[in-house]
C-alpha positions as CSV (number, residue, x, y, z in Angstrom):
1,X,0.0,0.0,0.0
2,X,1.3,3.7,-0.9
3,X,0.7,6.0,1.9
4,X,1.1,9.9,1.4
5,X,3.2,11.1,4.7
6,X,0.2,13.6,6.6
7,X,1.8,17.0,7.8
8,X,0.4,18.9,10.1
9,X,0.4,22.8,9.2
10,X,0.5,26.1,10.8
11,X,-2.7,24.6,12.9
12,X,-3.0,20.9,12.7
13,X,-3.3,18.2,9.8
14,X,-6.3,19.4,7.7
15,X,-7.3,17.2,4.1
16,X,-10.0,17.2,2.1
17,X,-13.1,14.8,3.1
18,X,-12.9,11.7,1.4
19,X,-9.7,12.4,-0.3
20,X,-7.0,12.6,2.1
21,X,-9.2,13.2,5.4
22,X,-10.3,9.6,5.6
23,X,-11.1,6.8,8.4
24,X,-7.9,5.3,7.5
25,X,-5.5,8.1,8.2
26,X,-7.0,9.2,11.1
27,X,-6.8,6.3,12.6
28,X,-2.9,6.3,11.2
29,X,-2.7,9.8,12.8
30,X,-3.7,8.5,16.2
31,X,-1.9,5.3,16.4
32,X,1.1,7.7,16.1
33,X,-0.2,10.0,19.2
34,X,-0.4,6.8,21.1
35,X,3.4,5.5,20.5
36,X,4.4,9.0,20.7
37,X,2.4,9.5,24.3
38,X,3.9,5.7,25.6
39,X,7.3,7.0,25.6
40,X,6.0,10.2,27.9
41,X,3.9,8.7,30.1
42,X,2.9,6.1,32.0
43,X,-0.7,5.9,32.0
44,X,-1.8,8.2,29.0
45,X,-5.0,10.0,29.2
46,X,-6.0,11.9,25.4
47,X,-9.3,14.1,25.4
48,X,-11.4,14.0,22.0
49,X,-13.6,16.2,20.9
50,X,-15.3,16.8,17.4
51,X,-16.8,20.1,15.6
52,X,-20.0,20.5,14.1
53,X,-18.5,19.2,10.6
54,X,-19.5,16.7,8.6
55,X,-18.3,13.2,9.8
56,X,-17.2,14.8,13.1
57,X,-18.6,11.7,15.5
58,X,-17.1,8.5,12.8
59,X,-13.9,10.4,13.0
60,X,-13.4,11.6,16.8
61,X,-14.8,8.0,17.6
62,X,-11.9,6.3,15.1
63,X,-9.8,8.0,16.8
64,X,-11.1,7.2,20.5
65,X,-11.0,3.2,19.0
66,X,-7.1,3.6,18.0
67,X,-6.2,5.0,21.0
68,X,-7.8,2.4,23.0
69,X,-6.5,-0.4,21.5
70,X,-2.8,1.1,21.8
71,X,-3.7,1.3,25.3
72,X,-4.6,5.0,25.8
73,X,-7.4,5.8,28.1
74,X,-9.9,8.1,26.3
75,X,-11.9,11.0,27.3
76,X,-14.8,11.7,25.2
77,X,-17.0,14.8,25.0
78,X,-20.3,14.5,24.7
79,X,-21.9,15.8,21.4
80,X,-20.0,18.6,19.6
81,X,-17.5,20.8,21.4
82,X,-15.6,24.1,20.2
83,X,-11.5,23.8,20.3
84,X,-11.8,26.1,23.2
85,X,-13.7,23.5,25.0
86,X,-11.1,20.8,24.3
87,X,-8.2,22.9,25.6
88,X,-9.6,23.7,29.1
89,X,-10.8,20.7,29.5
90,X,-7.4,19.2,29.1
91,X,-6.2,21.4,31.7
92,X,-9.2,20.7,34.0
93,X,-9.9,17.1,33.4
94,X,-5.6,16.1,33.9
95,X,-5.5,14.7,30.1
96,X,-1.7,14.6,28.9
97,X,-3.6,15.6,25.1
98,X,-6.1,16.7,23.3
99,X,-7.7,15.9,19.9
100,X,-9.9,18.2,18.4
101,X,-11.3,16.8,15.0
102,X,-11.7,20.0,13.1
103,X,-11.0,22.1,9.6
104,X,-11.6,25.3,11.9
105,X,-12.5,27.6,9.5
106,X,-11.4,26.1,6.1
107,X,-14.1,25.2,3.2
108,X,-17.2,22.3,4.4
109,X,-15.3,19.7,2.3
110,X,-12.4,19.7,4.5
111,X,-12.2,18.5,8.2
112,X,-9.4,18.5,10.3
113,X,-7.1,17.0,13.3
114,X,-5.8,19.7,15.8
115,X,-3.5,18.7,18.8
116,X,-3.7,20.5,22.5
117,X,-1.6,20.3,25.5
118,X,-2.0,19.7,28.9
119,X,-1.6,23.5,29.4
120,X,-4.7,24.3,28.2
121,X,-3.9,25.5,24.9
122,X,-2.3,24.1,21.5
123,X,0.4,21.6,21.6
124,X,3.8,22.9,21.2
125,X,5.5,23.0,17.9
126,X,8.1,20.3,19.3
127,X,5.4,18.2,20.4
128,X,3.9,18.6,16.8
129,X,6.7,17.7,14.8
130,X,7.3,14.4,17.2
131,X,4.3,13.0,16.8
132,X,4.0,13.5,13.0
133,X,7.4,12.1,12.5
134,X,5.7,8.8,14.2
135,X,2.7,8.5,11.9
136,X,3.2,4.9,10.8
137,X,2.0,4.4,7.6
138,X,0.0,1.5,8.3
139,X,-2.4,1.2,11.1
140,X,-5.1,-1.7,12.6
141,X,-8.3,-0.4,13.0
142,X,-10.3,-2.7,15.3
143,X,-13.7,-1.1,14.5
144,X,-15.0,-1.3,18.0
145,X,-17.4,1.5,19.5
146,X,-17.2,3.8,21.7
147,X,-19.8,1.4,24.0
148,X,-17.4,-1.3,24.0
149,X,-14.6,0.7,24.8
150,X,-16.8,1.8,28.2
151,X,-17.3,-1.6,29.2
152,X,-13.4,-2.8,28.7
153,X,-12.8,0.6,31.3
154,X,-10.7,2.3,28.3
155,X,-13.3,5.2,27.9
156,X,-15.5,7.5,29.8
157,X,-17.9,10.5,28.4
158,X,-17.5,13.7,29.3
159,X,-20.0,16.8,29.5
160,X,-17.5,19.6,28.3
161,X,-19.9,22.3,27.6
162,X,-21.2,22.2,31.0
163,X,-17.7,22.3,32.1
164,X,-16.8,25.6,30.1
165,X,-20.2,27.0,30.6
166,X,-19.9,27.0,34.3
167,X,-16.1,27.9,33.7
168,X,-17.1,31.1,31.9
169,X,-20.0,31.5,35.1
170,X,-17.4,32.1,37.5
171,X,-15.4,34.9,35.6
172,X,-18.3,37.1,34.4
173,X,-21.3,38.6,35.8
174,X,-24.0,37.6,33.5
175,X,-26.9,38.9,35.7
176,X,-24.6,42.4,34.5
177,X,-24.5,41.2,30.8
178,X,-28.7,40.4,30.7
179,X,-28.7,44.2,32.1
180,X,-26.5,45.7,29.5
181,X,-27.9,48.5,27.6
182,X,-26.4,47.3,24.5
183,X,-28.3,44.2,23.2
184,X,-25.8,41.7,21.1
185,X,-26.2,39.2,17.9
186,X,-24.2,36.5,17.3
187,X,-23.9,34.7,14.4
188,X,-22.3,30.9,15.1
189,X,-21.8,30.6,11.3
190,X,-23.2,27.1,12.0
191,X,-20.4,26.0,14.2
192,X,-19.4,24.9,17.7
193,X,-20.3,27.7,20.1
194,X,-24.3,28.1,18.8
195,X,-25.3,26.5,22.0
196,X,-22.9,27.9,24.7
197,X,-24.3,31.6,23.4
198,X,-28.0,30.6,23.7
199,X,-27.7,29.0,27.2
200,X,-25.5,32.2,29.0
201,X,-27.2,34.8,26.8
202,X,-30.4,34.1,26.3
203,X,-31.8,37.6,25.4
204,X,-28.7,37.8,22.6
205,X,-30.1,37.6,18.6
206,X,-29.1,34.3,17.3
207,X,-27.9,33.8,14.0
208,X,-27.0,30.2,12.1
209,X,-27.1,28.5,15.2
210,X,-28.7,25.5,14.2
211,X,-27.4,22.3,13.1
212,X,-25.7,22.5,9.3
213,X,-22.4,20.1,8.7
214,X,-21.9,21.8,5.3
215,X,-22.7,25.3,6.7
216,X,-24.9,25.6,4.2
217,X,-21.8,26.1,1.4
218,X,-19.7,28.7,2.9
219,X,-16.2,28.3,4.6
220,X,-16.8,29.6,8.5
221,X,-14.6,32.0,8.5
222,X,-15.9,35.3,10.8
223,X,-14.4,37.6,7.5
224,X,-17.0,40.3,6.8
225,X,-17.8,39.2,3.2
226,X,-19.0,36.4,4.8
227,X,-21.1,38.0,7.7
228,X,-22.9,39.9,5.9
229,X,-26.3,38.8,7.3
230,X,-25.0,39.9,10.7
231,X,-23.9,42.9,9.3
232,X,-27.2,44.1,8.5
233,X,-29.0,42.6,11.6
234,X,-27.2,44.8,13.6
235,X,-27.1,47.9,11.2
236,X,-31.3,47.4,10.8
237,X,-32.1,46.8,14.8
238,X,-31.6,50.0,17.2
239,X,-31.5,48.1,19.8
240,X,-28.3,45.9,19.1
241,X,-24.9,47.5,19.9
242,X,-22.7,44.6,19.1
243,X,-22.6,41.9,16.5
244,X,-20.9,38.9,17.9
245,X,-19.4,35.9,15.7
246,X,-17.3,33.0,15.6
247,X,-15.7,30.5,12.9
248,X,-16.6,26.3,13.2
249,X,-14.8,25.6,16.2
250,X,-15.3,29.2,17.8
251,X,-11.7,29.9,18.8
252,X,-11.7,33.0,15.9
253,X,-14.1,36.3,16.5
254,X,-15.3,38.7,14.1
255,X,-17.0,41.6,15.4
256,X,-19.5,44.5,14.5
257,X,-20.1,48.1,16.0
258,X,-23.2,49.4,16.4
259,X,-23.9,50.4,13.1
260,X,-23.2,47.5,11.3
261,X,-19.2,48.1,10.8
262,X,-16.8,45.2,10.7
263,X,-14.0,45.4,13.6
264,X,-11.4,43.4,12.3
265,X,-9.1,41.4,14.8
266,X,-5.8,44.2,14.7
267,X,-8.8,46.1,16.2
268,X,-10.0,44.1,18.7
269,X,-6.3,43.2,19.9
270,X,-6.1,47.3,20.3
271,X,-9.6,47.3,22.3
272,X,-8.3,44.3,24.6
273,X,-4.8,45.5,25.5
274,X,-6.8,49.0,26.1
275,X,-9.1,47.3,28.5
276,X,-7.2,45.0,30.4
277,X,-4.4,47.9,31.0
278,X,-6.1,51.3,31.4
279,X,-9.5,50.2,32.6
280,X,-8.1,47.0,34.4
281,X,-4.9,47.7,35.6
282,X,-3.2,44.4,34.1
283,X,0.0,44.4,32.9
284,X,2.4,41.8,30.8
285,X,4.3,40.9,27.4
286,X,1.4,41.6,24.3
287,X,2.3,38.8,21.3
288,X,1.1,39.4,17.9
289,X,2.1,37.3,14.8
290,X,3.9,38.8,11.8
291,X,0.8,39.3,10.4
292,X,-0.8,42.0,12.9
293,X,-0.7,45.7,12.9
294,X,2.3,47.8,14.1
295,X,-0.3,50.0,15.7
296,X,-0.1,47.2,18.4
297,X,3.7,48.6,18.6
298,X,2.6,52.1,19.4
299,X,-0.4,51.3,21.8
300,X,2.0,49.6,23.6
301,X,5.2,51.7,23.8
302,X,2.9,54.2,25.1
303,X,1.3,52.3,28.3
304,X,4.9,50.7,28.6
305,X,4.4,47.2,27.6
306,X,6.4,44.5,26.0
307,X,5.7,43.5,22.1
308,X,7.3,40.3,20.8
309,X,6.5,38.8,17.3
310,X,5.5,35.5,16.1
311,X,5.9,33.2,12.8
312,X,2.1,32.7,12.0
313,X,0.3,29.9,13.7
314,X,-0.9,30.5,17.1
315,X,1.3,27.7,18.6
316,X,4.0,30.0,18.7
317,X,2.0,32.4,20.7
318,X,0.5,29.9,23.1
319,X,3.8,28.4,23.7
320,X,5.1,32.0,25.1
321,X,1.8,32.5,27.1
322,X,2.9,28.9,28.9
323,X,6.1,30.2,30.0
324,X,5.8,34.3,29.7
325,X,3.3,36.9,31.9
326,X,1.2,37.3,28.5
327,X,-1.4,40.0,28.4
328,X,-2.7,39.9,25.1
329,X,-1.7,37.3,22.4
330,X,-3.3,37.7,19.1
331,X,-3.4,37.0,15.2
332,X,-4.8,38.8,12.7
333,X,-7.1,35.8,11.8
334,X,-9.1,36.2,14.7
335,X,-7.7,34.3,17.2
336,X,-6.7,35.8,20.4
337,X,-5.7,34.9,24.0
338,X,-6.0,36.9,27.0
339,X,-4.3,36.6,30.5
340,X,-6.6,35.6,33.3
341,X,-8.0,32.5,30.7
342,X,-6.5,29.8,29.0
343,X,-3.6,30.2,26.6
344,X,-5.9,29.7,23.4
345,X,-7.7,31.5,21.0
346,X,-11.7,31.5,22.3
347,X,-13.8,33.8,20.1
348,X,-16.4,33.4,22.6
349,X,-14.3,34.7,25.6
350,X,-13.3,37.6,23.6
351,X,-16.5,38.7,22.4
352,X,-17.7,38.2,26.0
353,X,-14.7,40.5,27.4
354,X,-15.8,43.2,24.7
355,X,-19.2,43.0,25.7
356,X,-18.5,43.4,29.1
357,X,-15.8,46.2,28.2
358,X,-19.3,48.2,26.9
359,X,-21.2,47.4,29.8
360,X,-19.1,49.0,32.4
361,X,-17.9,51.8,30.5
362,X,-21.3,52.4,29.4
363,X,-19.4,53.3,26.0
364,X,-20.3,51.9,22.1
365,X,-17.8,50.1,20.4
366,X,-17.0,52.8,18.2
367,X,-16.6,55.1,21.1
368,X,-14.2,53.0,22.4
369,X,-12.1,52.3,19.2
370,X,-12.0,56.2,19.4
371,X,-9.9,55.8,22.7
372,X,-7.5,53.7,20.9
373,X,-7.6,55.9,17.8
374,X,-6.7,59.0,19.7
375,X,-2.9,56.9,20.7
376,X,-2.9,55.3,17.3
377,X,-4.1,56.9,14.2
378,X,-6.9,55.9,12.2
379,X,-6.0,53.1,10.3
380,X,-7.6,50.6,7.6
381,X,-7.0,46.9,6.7
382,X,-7.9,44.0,4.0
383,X,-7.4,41.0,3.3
384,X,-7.0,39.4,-0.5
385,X,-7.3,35.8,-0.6
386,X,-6.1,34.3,-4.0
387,X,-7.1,30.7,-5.3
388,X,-4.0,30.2,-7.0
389,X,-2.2,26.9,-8.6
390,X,0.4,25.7,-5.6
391,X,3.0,26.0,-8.5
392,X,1.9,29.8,-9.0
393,X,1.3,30.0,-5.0
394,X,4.6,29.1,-4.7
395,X,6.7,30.9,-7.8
396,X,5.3,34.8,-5.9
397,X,6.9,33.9,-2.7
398,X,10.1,32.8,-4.1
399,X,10.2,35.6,-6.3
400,X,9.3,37.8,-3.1
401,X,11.6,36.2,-0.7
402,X,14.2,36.8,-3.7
403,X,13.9,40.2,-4.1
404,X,12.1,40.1,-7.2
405,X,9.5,42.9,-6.7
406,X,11.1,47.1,-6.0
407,X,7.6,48.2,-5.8
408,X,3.8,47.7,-6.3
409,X,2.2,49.9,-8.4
410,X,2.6,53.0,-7.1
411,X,3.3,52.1,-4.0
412,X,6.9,52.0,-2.7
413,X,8.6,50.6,0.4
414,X,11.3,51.2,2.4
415,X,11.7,47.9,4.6
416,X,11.1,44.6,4.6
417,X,10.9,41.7,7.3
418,X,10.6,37.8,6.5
419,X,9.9,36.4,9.6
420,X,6.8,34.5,8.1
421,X,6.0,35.8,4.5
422,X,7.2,38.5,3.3
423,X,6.3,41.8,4.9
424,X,7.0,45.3,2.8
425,X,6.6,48.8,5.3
426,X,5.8,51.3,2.5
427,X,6.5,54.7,2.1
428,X,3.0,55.8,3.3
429,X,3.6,54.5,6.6
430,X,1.2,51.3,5.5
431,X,2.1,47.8,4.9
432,X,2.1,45.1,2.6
433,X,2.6,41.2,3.1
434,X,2.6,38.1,1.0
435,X,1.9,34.7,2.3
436,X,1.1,31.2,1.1
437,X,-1.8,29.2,2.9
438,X,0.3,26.3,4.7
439,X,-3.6,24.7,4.3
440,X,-5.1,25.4,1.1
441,X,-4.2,26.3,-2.3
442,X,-4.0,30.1,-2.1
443,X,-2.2,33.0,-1.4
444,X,-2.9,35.6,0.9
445,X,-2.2,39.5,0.1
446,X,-2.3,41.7,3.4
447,X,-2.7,45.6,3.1
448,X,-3.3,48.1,5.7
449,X,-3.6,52.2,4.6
450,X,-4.4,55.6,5.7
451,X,-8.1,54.9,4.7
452,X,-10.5,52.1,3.3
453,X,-10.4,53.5,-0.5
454,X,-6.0,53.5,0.0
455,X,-5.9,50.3,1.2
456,X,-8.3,48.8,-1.7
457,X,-5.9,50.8,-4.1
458,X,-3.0,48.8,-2.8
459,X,-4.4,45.7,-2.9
460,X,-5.1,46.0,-6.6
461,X,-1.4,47.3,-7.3
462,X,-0.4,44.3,-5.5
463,X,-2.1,42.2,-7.5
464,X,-1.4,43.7,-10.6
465,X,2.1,43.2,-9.9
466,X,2.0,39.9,-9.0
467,X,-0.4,37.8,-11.4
């Protein structure tokens, strides 16, 4: 038999459905977790959890039946869980791993396999890179259910979303929240964190929070192309202050002021350092990857806190937040971690912190991006991501990491920084950065400007340059 070797990326091993992302490798995926957890421990304990995407349940409970057989005692949640879910329960439940079968935020016709550490947040890239270079590549699968497994002692069920639910209870005032003069929509883009919203905000406006394993055609990815429903929910209903949502395993957040304006995530990394320092008094290191705003540079150089910078992927962040006094660690994707919870991205937690940010100041979103505004400039991102050919993916970022490109357009630059992609500071005190999707077959163009019709203007320059 000809196996392909499975790599895991910049968050897990992530395959098409059918294709790569099949019963068999799975199981191959897990039988090398379980050799790779015999040589760390003596009694292994791994935590499994599954997404709301399709073929979630046959593929957490493949791997739940590898495990066992190679003599690793199982955890399994009960009914779908988000990734944030997984990680605390890790840290609660004293599991040495966690499995999290999920594509996050990638296309319906792709699932995933993410890894999480006994920390409480995503395995380290060491850990990573030892158990993929122990995927075997054949594996027995006995075929034996979850059931059986119970009966031989090997597995037990666990209720994780009551876990994190009461979790979340004890670190915000909800009677506070139901109170809050600013009503809030969420839209759960048909993933993982539909019910965790509707049981500790009852009064919110819920949006795609029902059961869809295809998500009815559309990537979950909290981008505002794709919100666009929540977008005009919240623009259309006086009442609601804040649109709320999260991608298919609710660790990312996308966000909406008041009247119906996206707040990408270099924003809502601003609005958290801002709220945690100044309004909280908390202090600590602030880690963005390579791909986030150097406004978070000059919030933080004036309240006096650390910035350090991370290759893409938030295992790089989480693995400083283990070892480092962490305030804020973010990406520009979305996902973001803040002191005083687990070191993992939780869309949920975030948007719940923001929410609560509005409460007590008694302040709009937009009021308080004002605040942050007033240190930082005004500023404007976007995102560009091309479905390219991996052989044309891959020809622009040789080119770029060569040199090959002295400007775009009209646009010139005056530095530039390859710590992940290639990053070009332009003359207009904007940026530009090229990166390939470790995932998928595309390439990513990042622009930030002086203002929303600049920054489109440099994004078509870019790729007028490039294509």
């Amino acid at each position: 038999m000809v196996t392909e070797k499975i790599k895991f990326g910049t968050d897990g091993w992530r395959a098409i459905i059918a294709k790569d992302f099949t019963v068999y490798n799975v199981g191959r995926v897990s039988k090398g977790l379980a050799d790779w957890l015999h040589k760390k421990e003596e009694n292994p304990v791994v935590l499994i959890g599954h997404d709301c995407r399709f073929g979630g349940k046959l593929f957490a409970e493949t791997a739940a039946d590898v495990l066992c057989a190679n003599g690793v005692k199982v955890l399994l949640a009960d009914g779908f869980v988000s990734t944030p879910m997984i990680s605390l329960g890790v840290l609660k439940l004293g599991a040495h791993q966690g499995v999290v079968i999920t594509a996050s935020h990638n296309p319906p016709t792709y699932n995933g396999y993410k890894l999480k550490g006994p920390h409480g947040g995503p395995s380290s890239p060491t850990v990573i890179a030892e158990v993929e270079s122990m995927i075997p590549d054949e594996v027995a699968i006995q075929g034996k259910s979850p059931e059986y497994w119970k009966e031989k002692g090997m597995l037990e069920y666990v209720a994780l979303e009551d876990l994190y639910i009461d979790y979340l209870k004890g670190l915000f005032d909800f009677d506070a929240l139901s109170r809050s003069p600013f009503k809030l929509a969420y839209d759960a883009m048909y993933g993982a964190g539909q019910n965790v919203v509707r049981r500790l905000l009852p009064g919110a406006v819920l949006l795609h929070c029902d059961d869809n394993p295809g998500f009815h055609g559309q990537a979950p990815e909290p981008l505002d192309k794709n919100l666009q429903e929540l977008a005009k929910t919240v623009a259309t209903t006086p009442e609601i202050k804040i649109g709320l949502a999260t991608d298919g395993d609710a660790d990312r957040i996308g966000l909406y002021d008041g009247e119906g304006n996206f707040v990408d995530a270099h924003n809502i990394i601003l609005l958290l350092i801002h709220y945690l320092h100044k309004y909280k008094g908390m202090n600590g290191k602030v880690v963005i990857a390579f791909s986030v705003t150097d406004r978070v540079k000059k919030l933080c150089a004036h309240y006096g806190l650390e910035v350090e910078v991370t290759q893409i992927g938030f295992k790089y962040i989480s693995e400083i937040m283990v070892h480092d006094d962490v305030l804020v660690g973010g990406e520009e994707s979305g996902g973001i971690a803040v002191k005083g919870h687990i070191p993992e991205r939780d869309g949920i937690y975030d948007g719940l912190a923001l929410y609560e940010f509005m409460t007590v100041s008694g302040k709009t979103l937009k009021e308080l991006c004002e605040e942050v505004y007033e240190i930082t400039g005004r500023f404007v991102y976007d995102r560009n991501d091309l479905h390219i050919d991996n052989d044309k993916k891959n020809a622009i970022i040789k080119k770029a990491a060569d040199g090959g490109y002295t400007r775009f357009g009209k646009y010139g630059f005056n530095r530039v920084e390859t710590i992940d992609g290639v990053k070009y500071h332009l003359d207009n005190g904007g940026w530009i950065m090229l990166r390939a999707s470790g995932t998928e077959p595309l390439l990513r163009i990042y622009a930030e400007g002086n203002s929303k019709e600049e920054t489109q203007d440099i994004l078509n320059d870019v790729k007028a340059t490039i294509l």
